[in-house]
C-alpha positions as CSV (number, residue, x, y, z in Angstrom):
1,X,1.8,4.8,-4.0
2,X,2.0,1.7,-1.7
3,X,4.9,-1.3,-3.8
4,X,3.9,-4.5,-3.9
5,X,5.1,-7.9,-2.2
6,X,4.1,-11.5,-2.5
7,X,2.3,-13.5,-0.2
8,X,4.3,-15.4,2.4
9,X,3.4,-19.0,4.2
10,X,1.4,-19.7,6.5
11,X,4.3,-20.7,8.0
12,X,6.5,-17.3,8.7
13,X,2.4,-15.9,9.6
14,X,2.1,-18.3,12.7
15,X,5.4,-17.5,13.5
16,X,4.9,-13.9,13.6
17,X,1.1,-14.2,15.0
18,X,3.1,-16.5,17.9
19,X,5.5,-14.0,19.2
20,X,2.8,-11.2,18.5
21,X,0.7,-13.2,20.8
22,X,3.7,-13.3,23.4
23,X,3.3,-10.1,24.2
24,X,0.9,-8.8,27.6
25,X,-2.3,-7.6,26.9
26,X,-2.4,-3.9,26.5
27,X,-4.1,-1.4,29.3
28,X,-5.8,1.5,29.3
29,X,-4.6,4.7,31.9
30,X,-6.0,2.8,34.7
31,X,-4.0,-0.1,34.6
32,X,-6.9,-2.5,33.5
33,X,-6.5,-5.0,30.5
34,X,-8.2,-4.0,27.2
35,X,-10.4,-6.5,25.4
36,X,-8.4,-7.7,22.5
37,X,-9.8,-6.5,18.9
38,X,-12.0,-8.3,16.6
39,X,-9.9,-10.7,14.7
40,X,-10.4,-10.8,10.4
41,X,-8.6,-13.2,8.1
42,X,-7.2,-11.4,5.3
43,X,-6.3,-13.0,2.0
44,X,-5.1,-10.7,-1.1
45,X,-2.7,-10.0,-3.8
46,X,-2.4,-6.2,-2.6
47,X,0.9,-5.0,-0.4
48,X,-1.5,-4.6,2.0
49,X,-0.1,-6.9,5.1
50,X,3.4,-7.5,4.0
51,X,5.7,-4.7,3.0
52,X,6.8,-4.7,-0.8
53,X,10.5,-5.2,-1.5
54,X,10.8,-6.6,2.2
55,X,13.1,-9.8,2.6
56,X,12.2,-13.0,4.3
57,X,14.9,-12.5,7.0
58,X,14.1,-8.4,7.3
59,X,10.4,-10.0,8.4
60,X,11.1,-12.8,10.8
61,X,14.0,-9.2,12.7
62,X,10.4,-6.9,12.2
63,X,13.1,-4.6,10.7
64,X,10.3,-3.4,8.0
65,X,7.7,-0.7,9.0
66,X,4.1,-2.1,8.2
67,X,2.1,-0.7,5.0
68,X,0.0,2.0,5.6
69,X,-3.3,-0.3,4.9
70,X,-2.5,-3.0,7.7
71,X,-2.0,0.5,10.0
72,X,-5.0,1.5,9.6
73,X,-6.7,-1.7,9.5
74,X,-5.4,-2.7,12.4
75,X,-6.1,0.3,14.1
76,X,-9.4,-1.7,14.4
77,X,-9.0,-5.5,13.8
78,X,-6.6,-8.2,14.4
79,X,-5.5,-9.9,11.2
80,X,-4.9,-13.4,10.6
81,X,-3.1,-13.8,7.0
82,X,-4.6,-16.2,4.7
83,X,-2.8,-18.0,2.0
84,X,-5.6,-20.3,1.5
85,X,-9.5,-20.6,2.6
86,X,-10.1,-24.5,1.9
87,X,-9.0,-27.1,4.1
88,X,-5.2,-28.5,4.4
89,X,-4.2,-31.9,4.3
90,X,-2.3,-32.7,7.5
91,X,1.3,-33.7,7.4
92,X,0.8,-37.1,8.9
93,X,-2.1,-39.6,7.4
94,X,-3.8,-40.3,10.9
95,X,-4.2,-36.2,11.6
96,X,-7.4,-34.3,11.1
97,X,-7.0,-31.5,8.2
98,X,-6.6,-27.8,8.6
99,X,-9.5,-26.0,8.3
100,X,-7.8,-22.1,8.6
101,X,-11.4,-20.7,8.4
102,X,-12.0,-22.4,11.9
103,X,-12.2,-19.7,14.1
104,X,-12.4,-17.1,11.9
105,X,-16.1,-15.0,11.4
106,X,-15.0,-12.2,9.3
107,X,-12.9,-12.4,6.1
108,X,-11.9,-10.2,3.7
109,X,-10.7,-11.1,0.6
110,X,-9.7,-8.1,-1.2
111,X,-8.7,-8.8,-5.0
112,X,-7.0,-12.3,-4.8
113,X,-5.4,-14.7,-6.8
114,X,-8.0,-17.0,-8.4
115,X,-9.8,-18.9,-6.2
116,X,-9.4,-23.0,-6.8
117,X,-12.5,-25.0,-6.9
118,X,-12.2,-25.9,-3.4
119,X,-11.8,-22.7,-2.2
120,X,-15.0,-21.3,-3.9
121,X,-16.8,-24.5,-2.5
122,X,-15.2,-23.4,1.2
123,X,-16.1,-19.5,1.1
124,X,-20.0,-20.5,-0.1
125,X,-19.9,-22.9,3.0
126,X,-18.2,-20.3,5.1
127,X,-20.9,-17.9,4.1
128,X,-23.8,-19.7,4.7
129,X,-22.9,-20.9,8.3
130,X,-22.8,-17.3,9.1
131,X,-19.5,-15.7,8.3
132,X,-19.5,-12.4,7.5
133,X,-17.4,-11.5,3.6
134,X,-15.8,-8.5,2.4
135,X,-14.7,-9.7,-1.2
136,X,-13.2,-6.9,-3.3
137,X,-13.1,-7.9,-7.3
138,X,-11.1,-5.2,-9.0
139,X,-11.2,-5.4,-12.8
140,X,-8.6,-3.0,-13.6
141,X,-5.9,-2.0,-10.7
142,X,-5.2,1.5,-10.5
143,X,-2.1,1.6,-8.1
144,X,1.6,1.5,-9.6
145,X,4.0,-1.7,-8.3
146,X,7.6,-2.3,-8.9
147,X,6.9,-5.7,-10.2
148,X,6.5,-5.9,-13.8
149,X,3.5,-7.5,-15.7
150,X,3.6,-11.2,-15.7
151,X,5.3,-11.2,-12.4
152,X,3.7,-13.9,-10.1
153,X,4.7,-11.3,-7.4
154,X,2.6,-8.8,-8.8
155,X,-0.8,-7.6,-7.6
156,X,-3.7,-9.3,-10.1
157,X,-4.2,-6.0,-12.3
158,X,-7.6,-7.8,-13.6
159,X,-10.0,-9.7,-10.9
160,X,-10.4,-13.5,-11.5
161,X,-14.3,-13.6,-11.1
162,X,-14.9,-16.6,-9.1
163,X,-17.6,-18.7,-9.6
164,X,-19.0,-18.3,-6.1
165,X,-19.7,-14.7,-6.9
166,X,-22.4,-16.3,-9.6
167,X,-23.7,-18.9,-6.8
168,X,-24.7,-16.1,-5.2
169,X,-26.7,-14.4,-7.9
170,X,-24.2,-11.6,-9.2
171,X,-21.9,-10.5,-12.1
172,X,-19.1,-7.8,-12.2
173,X,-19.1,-6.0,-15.6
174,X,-16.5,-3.6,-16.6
175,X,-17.0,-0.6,-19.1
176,X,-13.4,-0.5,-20.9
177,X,-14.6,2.8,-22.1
178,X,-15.2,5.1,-19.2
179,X,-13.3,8.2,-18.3
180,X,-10.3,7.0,-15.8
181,X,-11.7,9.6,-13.3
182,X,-11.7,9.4,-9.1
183,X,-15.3,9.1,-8.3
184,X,-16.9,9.3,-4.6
185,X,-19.8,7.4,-3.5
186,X,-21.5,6.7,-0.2
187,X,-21.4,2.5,1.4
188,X,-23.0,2.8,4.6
189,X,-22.6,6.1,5.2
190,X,-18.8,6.4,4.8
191,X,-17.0,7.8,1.7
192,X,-16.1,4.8,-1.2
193,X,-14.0,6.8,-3.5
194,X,-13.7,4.8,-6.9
195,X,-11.4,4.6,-10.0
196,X,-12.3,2.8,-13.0
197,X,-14.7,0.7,-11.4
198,X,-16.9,-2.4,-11.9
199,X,-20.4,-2.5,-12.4
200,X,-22.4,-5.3,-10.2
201,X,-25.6,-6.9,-11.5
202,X,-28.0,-9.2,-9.9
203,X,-28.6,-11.6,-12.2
204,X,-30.3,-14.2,-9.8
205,X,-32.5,-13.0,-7.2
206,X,-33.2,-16.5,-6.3
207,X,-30.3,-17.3,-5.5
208,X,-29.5,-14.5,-3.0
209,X,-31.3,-11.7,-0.9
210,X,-28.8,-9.1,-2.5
211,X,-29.4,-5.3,-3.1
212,X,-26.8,-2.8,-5.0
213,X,-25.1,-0.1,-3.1
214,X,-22.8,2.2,-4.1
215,X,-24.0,3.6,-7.8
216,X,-23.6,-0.2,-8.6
217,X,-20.6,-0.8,-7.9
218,X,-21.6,-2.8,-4.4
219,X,-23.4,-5.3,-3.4
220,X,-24.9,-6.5,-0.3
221,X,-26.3,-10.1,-0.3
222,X,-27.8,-11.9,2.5
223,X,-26.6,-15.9,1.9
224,X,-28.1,-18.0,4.3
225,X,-27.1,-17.2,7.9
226,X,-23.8,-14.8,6.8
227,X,-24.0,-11.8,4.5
228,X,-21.2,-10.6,1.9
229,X,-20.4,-7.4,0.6
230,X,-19.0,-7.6,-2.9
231,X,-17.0,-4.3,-4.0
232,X,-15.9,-4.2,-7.5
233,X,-13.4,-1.2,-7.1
234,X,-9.9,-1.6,-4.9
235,X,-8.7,2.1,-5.4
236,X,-9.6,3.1,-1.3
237,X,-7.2,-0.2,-0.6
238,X,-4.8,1.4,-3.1
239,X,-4.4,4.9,-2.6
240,X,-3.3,6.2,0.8
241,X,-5.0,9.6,-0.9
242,X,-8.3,8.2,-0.9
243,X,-8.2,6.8,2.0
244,X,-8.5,9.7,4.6
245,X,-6.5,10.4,7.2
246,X,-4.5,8.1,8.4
247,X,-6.2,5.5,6.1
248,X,-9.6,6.1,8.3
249,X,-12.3,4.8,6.0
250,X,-10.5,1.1,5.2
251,X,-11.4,-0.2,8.8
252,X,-15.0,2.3,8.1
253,X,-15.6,0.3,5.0
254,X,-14.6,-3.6,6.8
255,X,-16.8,-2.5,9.4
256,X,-19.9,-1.7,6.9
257,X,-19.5,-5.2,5.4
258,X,-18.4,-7.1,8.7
259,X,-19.6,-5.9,11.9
C-alpha cells in the first residue's frame, strides 16, 4: 500500500512547477510539438502527489520516484498542487490577493483536510462560474500509513463533510455496520471499485440538478454553469490493486467527473 506524506507549500509547488515548466515541449516521432495536457488542481490529504517519508531537500534534488497515483494521473493531466482554494492575502498592502483557482477549470479535491469557511464559500463560487469538481469524501480510509493516528501528517481516516456539499443538496451517510468487503460498480462506464463506502442522498432537489450514480455512492450535480461529481469512497485513489493496470481507471474516473 502507497505511505503517506504531508502537504508541502505552495512555495516548494511553484518552484517545482517552475523548473518543470523549463523544460522544451515534448514531440511526437515526427519532430512536431505536442499540445500540452489539460491542467487539474489537486488538493488532498492522500500521498497521492508527494511521496510519503520524502524529505524537503530529497524534493527540491527530484531524488524521490513519484507515487504511483500522480503516475497515472498524470499520464493524462497536468497537476497544479493546492494547499488552499480561497483567496491569499498578498504580502504587500497595495497588491491584489491570490486567487489560486484563477486559471484553473478542473479540480479535484479528493478527501481533504476540512475545508475553512472561506474555502467552502470559494469552491461554491468556483462551481457555479463553471468549474468542473471531482470531490472525493471518504468516511472511513481503507489504506495503511506509517503515520500514527492523531498525526497532523496523516491522511484524514474520516471525511470532514463540508458544508458546501449541503449547499448543493446532498448528504454522505455511512453504515458503521456493513461487511468491510471490495465492491465493484460502474461511474460512467469505467470500473469504481469500493470499500466500506458512503452512501449519498439528495436531500435538496432545489438546490441542485443532481442524480445518484454508482449504487449511491456518487453523485452527479449540475450547479449553475459547472457540474461536480461527489464520490463518497477513496479506495480506487488508495489501492494500486484497484486501480488497474498501471493505475488506468484514476485519470478514467477524473475524466467522468471533469472532462
Amino acid at each position: 500500500m502507497p505511505r503517506r506524506r504531508s502537504n508541502r507549500g505552495h512555495e516548494l509547488a511553484a518552484v517545482l512547477l517552475a523548473l518543470a515548466g523549463c523544460n522544451p515541449a515534448p514531440t511526437d516521432q515526427t519532430g512536431e510539438a505536442q499540445s500540452p495536457p489539460p491542467t487539474i488542481g489537486l488538493m488532498t490529504s492522500l500521498p497521492l502527489y508527494w511521496p510519503e517519508g520524502a524529505e524537503l531537500h530529497e524534493l527540491a534534488a527530484g531524488n524521490t520516484a513519484p507515487p504511483w497515483q500522480r503516475q497515472a494521473i498524470e499520464g493524462r493531466y497536468a497537476i497544479i498542487p493546492l494547499d488552499t482554494l480561497s483567496p491569499i492575502p498578498a504580502l504587500s498592502p497595495d497588491a491584489d490577493e491570490i486567487d489560486p483557482l484563477t486559471g484553473i477549470a478542473r479540480l479535484a479535491v479528493i478527501q481533504p483536510r476540512g475545508l475553512s469557511p472561506a474555502d467552502n464559500v470559494a469552491l461554491d463560487a468556483w462551481a457555479r462560474r463553471g468549474g468542473r469538481l471531482l470531490l472525493v469524501l471518504d468516511p472511513a480510509l481503507t489504506g495503511d500509513y506509517d503515520a500514527p493516528l492523531g498525526d497532523p501528517r496523516r491522511p484524514v481516516d474520516a471525511a470532514l463533510i463540508p458544508p458546501v456539499v449541503a449547499r448543493w443538496g446532498l448528504a454522505i451517510s455511512f453504515d458503521e455496520g456493513q461487511e468491510p468487503a471490495i465492491t465493484t460498480t460502474t461511474l460512467a462506464g469505467t470500473q469504481l471499485p469500493l470499500a466500506l463506502a458512503g452512501r449519498i442522498a439528495i436531500t435538496d432537489p432545489g438546490a441542485a440538478d443532481c442524480t445518484r450514480l454508482a449504487a449511491g455512492a456518487a453523485a452527479s450535480c449540475r450547479v449553475g454553469k459547472g457540474r461536480v461529481m461527489v464520490i463518497a469512497d477513496a479506495a480506487l485513489f488508495e489501492h494500486p490493486e484497484l486501480a488497474g493496470e498501471g493505475g488506468a481507471r484514476l485519470p478514467e474516473v477524473l475524466a467522468a467527473a471533469l472532462d
